[in-house]
Structures are given as C-alpha cells and as structure tokens.
KEKE-3310 file (N, C-alpha, C; in steps of 0.2 Angstrom, whole numbers, plus 5000, padded with zeros to 4 digits):
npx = (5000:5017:5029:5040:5041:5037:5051:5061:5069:5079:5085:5094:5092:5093:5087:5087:5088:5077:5062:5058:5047:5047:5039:5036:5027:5030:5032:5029:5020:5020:5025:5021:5023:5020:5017:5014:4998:4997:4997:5001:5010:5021:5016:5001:4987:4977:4987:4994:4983:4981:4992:4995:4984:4987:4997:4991:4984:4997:5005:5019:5025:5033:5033:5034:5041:5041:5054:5051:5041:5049:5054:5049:5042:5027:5022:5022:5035:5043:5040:5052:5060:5051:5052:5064:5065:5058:5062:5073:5067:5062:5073:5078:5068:5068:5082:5078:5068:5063:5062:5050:5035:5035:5025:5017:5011:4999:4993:4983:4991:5007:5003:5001:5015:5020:5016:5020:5034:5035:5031:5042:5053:5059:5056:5051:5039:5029:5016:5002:4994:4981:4975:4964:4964:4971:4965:4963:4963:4954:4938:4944:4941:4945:4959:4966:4977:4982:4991:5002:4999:4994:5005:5008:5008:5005:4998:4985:4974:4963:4957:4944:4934:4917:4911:4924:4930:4944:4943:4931:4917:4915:4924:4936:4931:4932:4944:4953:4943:4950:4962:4971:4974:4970:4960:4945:4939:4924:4923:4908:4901:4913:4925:4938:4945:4942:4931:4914:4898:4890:4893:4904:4920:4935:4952:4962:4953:4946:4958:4962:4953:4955:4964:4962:4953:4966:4974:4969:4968:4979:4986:4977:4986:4997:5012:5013:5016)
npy = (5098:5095:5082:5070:5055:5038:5035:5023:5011:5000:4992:4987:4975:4966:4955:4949:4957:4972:4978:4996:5010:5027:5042:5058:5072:5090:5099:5091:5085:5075:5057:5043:5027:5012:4994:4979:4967:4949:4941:4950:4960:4977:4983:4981:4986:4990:4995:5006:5015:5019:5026:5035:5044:5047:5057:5064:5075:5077:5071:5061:5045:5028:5015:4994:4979:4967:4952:4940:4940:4948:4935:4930:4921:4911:4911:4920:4930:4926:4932:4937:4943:4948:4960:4964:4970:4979:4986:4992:5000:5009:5016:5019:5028:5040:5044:5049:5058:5075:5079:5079:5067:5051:5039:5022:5010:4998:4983:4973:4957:4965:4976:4973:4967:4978:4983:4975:4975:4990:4986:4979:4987:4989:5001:5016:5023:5038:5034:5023:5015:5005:4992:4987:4976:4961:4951:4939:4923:4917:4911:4905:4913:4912:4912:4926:4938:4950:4953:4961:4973:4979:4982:4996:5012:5023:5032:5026:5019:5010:5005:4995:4983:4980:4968:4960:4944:4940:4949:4950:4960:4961:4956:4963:4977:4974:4975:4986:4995:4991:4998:5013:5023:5022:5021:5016:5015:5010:5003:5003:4989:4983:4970:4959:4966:4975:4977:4980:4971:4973:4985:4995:4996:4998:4989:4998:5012:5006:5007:5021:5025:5025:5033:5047:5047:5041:5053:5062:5058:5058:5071:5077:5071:5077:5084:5096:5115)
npz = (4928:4929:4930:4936:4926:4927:4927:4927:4938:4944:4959:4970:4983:4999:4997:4983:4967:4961:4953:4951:4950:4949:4950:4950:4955:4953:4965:4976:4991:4997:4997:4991:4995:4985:4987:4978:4974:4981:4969:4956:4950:4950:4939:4937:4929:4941:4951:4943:4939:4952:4958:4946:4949:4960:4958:4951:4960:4967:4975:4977:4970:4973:4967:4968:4963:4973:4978:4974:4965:4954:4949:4943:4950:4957:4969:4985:4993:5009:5027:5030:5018:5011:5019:5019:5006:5006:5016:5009:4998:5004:5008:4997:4992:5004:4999:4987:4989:4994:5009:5010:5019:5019:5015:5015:5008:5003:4993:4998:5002:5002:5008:5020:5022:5024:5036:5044:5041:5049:5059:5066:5064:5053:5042:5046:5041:5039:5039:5038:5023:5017:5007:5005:5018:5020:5032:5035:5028:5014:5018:5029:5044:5056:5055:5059:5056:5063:5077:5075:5072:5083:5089:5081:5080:5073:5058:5050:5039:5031:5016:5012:5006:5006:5002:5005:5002:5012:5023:5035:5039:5052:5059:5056:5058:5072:5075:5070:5078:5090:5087:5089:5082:5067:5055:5045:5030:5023:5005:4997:4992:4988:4984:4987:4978:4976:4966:4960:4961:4946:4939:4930:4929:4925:4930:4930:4932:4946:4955:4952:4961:4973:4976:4981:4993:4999:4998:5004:5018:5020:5017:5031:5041:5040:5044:5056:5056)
capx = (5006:5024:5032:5046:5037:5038:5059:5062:5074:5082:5086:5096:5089:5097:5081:5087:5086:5068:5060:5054:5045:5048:5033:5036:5024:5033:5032:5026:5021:5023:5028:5018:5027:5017:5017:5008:4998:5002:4994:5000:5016:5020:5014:4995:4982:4975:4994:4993:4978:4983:5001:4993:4979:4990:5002:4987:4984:5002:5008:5026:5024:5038:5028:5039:5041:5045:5061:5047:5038:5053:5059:5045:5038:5020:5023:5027:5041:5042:5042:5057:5063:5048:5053:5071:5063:5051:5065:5076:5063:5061:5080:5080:5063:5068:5086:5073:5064:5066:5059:5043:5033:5034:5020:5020:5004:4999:4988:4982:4999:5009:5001:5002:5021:5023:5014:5026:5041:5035:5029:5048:5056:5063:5055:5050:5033:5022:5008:5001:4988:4979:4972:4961:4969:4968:4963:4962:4961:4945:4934:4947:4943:4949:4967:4967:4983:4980:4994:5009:4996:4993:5010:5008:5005:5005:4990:4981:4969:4960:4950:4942:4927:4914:4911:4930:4931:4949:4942:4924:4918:4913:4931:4941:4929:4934:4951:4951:4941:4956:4970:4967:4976:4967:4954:4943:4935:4923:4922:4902:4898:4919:4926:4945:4948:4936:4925:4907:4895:4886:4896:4908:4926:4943:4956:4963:4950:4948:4964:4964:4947:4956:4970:4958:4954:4973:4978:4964:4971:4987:4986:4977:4990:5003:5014:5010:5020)
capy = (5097:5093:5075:5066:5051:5032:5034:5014:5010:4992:4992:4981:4973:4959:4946:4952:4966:4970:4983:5000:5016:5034:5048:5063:5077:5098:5100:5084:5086:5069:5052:5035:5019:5007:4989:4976:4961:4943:4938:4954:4966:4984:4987:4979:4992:4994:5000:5013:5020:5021:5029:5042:5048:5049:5061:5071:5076:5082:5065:5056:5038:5026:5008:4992:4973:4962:4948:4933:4942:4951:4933:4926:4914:4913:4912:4926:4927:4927:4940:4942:4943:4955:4965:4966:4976:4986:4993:4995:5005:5015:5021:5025:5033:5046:5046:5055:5066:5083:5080:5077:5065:5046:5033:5016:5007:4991:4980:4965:4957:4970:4982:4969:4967:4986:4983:4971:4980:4995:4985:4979:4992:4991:5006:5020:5028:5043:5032:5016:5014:4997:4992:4979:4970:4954:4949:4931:4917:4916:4905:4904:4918:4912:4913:4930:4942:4954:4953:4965:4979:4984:4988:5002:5021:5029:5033:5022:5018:5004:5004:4990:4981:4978:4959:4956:4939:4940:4953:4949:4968:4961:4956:4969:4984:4975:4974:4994:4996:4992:5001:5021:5028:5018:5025:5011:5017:5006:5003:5000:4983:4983:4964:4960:4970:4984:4976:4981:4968:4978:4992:4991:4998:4992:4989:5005:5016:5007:5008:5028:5029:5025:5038:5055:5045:5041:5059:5067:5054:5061:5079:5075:5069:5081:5087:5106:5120)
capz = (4933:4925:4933:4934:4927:4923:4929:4931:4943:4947:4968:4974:4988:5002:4993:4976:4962:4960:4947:4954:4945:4952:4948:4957:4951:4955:4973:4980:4999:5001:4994:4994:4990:4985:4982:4975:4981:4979:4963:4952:4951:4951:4933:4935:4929:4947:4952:4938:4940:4960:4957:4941:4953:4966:4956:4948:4967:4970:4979:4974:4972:4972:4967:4967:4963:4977:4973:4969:4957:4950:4949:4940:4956:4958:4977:4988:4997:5016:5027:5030:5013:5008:5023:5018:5001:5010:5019:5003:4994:5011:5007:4990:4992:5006:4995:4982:4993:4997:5017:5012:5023:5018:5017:5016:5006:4997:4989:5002:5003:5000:5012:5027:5024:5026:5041:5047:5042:5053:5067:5067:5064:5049:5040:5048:5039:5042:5040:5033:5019:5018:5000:5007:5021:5019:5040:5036:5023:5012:5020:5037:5049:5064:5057:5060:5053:5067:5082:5074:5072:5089:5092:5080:5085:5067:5056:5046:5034:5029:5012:5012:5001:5010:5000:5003:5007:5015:5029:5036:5042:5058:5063:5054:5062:5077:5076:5070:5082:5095:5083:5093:5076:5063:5051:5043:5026:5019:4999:4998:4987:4984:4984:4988:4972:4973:4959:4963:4955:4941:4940:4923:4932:4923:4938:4932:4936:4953:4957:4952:4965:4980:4978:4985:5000:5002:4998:5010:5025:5018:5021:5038:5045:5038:5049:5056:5055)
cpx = (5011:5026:5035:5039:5039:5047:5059:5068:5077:5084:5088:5094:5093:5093:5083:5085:5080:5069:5057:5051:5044:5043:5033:5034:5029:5029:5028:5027:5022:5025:5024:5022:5021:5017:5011:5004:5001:5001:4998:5007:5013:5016:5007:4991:4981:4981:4995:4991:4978:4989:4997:4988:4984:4994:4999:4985:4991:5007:5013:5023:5031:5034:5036:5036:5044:5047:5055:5044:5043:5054:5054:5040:5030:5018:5028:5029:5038:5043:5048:5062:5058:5051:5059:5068:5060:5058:5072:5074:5062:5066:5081:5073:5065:5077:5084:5072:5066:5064:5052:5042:5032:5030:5020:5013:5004:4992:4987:4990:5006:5010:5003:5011:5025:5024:5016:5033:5041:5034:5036:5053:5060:5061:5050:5043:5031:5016:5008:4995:4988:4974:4969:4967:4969:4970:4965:4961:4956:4945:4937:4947:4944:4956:4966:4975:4983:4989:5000:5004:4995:4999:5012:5005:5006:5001:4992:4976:4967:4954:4947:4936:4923:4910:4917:4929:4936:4950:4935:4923:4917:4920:4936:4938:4931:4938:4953:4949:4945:4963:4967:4967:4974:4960:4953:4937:4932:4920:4914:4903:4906:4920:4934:4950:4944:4932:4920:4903:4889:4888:4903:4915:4930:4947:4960:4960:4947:4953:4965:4959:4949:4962:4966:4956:4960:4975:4974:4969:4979:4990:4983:4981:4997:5005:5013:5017:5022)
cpy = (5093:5085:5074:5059:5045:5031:5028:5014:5001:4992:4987:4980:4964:4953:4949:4957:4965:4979:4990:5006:5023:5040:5052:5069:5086:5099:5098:5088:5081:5062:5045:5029:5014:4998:4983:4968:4956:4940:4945:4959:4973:4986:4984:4986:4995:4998:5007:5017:5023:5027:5035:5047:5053:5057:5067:5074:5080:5078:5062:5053:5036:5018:5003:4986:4972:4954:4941:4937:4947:4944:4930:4920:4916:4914:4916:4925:4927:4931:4941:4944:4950:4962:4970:4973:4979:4991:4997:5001:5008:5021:5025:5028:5042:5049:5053:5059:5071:5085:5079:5072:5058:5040:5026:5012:5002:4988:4973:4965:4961:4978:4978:4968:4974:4985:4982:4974:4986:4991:4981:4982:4993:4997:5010:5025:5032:5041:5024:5017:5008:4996:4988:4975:4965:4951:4943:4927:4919:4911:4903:4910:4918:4911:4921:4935:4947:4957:4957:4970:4982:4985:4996:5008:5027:5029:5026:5020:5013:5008:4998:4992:4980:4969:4956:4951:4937:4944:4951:4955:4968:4961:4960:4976:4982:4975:4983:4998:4997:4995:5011:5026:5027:5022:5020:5015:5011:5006:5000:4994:4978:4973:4965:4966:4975:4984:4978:4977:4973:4986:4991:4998:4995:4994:4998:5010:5013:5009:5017:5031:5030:5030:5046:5051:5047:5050:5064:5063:5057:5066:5079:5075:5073:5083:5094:5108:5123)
cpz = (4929:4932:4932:4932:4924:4924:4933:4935:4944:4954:4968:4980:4992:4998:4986:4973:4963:4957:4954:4949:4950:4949:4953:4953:4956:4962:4976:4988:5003:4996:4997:4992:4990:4981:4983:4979:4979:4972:4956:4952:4950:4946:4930:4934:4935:4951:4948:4939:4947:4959:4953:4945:4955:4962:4955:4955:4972:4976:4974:4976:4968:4973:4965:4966:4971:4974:4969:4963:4951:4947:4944:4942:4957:4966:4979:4993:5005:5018:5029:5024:5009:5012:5021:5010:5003:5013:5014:4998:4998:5010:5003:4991:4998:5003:4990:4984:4993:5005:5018:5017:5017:5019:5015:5014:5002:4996:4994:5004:5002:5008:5020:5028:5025:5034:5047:5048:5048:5058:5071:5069:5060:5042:5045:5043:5042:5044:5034:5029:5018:5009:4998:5010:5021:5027:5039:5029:5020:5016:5028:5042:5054:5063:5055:5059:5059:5073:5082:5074:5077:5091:5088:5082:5078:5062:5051:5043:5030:5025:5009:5008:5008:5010:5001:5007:5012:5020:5030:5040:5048:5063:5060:5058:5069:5080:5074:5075:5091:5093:5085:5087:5069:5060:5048:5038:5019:5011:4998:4990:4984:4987:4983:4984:4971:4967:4964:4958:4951:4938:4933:4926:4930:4931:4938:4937:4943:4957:4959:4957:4972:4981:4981:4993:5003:5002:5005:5016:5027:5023:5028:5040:5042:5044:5050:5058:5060)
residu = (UNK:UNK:UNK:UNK:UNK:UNK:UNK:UNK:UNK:UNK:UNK:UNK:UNK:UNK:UNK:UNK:UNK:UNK:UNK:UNK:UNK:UNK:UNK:UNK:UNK:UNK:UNK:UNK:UNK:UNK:UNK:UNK:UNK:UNK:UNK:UNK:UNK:UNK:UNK:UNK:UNK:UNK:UNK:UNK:UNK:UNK:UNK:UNK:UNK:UNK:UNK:UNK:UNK:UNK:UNK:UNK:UNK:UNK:UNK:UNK:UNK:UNK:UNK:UNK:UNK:UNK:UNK:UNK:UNK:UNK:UNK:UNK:UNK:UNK:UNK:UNK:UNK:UNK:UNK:UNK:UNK:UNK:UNK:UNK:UNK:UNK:UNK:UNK:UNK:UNK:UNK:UNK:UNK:UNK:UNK:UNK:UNK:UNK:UNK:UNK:UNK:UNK:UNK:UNK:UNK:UNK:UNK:UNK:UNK:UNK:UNK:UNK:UNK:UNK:UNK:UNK:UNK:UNK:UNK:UNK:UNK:UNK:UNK:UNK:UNK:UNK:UNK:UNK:UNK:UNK:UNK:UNK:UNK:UNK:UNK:UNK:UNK:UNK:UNK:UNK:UNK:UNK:UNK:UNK:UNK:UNK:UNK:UNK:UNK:UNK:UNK:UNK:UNK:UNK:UNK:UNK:UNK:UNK:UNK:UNK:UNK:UNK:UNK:UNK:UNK:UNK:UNK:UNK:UNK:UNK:UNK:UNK:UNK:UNK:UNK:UNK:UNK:UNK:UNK:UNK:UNK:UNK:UNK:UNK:UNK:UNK:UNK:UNK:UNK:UNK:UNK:UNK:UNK:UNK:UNK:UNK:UNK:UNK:UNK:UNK:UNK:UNK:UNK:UNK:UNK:UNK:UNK:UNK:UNK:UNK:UNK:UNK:UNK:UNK:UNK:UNK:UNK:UNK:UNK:UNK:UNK:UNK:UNK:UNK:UNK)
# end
C-alpha cells in the first residue's frame, strides 16, 4: 500500500508551534490523530508502531507534539493550552482530508485532553480512542477524571491494561458502564503501557497491537451509505 508517509509539518498553534507527522496511506477511509502521553512525544516507539499499523490497515494518521514537549518541558501544559492544539491539529487534519471520517486518540494524557476538547466543544471527532485512560492518580482513586465524559454522545473505546495503575478496572468498568456509547476493551496482564510481565514486546510492537482494535471500532462506526 503506497503512502504519503513521515510528511513533517510545524502547526502553529494559539500554545505555540508544535511538530506534526502526516501518513496517509491511497484511499484512507478515515483519519486518526494521535497524541502522546505526558512522559514521551510524538516520535516514541509506541506512537510509531500505532501510526505504521494504523496506515497498513488503510487509516490516515496525523500524530502530534503538544507546545511543552515541543518546548522541551517536562511538565504538561494545561488544558487549556493542550485544548488549544487539539483543536489546531483538528483543522489542519480535516484541511488534509478528502471527507473522510476524523478520530481523535491518545496515549493516557493525551487521550483525556481530546476528551476534554470534545466535551467542550472545541473539536468535533467521529469518535474517541483511549490508550489507556488514566481515571485517576496512581495510588489516588478517589481523584477520579471522570465528570466531562458523560456529556459526551460519540463512540468510544477504551484500551486499557488491566494492571494499569492509573485506572483500577473496578472503577473505570464502572464509569463505562454509565458512558451508553463507550466500548471498554481490556488489554489482559497490560500495565499503563501495555507491557505484559514475561512477555518480551518493544513499545513499538505494542503500540502497533492496539491499532486492529482501533480500526475495527473504526469501521464500526463508519458512517452508512
């Protein structure tokens, strides 16, 4: 399958430039953006291997920094300043399109400020993918991340570990459990990062195992004819 592939971009963005990469495989039928968590940017293994699936599959991705880790900070921005690039990358991704269907995915932190941005209303997705949500603090689960998510009404999918310490499955299945358009698919033995203890996985080939879920939930939710 022929691609546009690895096409870097610079975005301006209201929080500053920030890096992008454009891969859009001959007749994409949709387009995922993805970005990354808080620890790692666009061009971690696990992003690669996510984005390359994704392509071999027949899915445009458009993956990006956000302004602190373009910037070189260890700490990530706030949401209003991650929002502001969520909805920038929103623009120039359906600028690219040809009408496909636009998704909206991320890595823990990443994915939650998608979350955010849609439950605001500053980008407009098809749908959201979750890449491990991070519900709560390690160690703190009664600060719960929860309260913007139920005003959403548009698909979803959570691929959670099921050691992740930054969801405990009892209260993420029961937070899903009141989300009516939510899909919750659990990663068996998976931990924040989808390691499995005893199992010898570089972050790429993680990364590249969660994209057939995401593409199946994909086409699901295609829009019909």
């Amino acid at each position: 399958m022929t691609r546009e592939h690895g096409t870097r971009i610079t975005l301006p963005t209201p929080s500053g430039d920030v890096s992008a990469d454009s891969s859009r495989p001959d007749g994409a039928h949709a387009t995922v953006l993805v970005a990354h968590g808080a620890g790692a940017g666009m061009d971690h293994p696990f992003m690669l291997g996510y984005c390359d699936a994704l392509n071999e599959v027949g899915v445009a991705t458009l993956r990006f920094n956000f302004a602190y880790m373009e910037a070189g900070k260890k700490v990530p921005d706030r949401a209003p300043k991650a929002i502001a690039v969520w909805a920038a990358v929103m623009d120039e991704a359906r600028r690219r399109s040809a009408g496909e269907p636009l998704w909206a995915a991320g890595k823990s932190f990443g994915g939650r400020m998608a979350s955010m941005a849609a439950a605001e209303g500053a980008i407009e997705p098809a749908g959201l993918v979750f890449l491990g949500y991070p519900l709560h603090p390690a160690g703190k689960p009664e600060r719960l991340r929860d309260e913007h998510l139920y005003a959403l009404r548009l698909p979803m999918l959570f691929l959670q570990g099921t050691r992740d310490t930054l969801a405990s499955a009892d209260l993420l299945q029961g937070v899903v459990s009141k989300l009516p358009t939510a899909t919750l698919a659990w990663q068996e033995g998976g931990d924040h990062s989808f390691a499995v203890k005893g199992a010898k996985r570089t972050p790429y080939a993680i990364g590249a195992s969660l994209a057939d879920p995401t593409a199946a939930f994909v086409r699901e939710h295609a829009p019909r004819a």
